[in-house]
N, C-alpha and C positions, 0 to 999 in steps of 0.2 A: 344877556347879550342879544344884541337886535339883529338880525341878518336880510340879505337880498337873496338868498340861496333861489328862492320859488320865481324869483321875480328873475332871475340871472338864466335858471332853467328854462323857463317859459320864451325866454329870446332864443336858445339854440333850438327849440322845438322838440324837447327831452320829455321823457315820461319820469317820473320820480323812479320806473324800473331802470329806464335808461342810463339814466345819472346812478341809480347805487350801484348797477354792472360796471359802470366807469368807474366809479371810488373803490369797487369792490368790497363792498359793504351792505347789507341790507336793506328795502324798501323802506323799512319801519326806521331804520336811523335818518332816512332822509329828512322822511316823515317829521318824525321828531326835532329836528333840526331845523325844518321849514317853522315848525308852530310853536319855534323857542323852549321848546319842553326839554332840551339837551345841547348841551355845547360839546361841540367835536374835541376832540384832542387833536394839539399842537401840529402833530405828523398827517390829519387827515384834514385839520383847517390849511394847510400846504398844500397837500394834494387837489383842494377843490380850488384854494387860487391858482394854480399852475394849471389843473384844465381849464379857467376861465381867461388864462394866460392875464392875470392882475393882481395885484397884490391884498394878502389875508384882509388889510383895512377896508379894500372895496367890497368885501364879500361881508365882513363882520364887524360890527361896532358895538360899542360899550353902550347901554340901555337902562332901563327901568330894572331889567333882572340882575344887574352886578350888584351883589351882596360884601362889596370892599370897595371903598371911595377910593379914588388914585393917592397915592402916598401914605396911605395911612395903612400901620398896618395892624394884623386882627389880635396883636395884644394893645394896642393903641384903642382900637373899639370897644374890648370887652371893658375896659379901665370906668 
């Protein structure tokens, strides 16, 4: 999954400390999350649309790293 998180950050003028004391979460998750190395869970991809006051699609999109095509599901791949 592809994200703006770094790029979304860098316009309120956040330090990646800033933004994980807002998520209440870790440096290193931000981190991770900035350089596509971890997709959040459901409850904390909320919590960063709602401090960017916009919705999860404007923060996160579907990328090069989604390992399931839409529709299809993964006994449909393995076949």
């Amino acid at each position: 999954m592809e994200n703006r998180l770094a790029e979304m950050r860098k316009v309120h003028l956040w330090s990646q400390a800033e933004l994980a004391e807002q998520l209440q979460v870790s440096r290193q998750t931000i981190i991770s999350i900035e350089r596509g190395r971890f997709d959040p869970s459901l409850p904390l991809a909320f919590r960063i649309a709602r401090l960017f006051d916009c919705a999860i699609e404007d923060v996160f999109q579907p990328g090069a790293r989604d390992p399931q095509p839409v529709g299809q599901s993964i006994a449909e791949q393995v076949q």
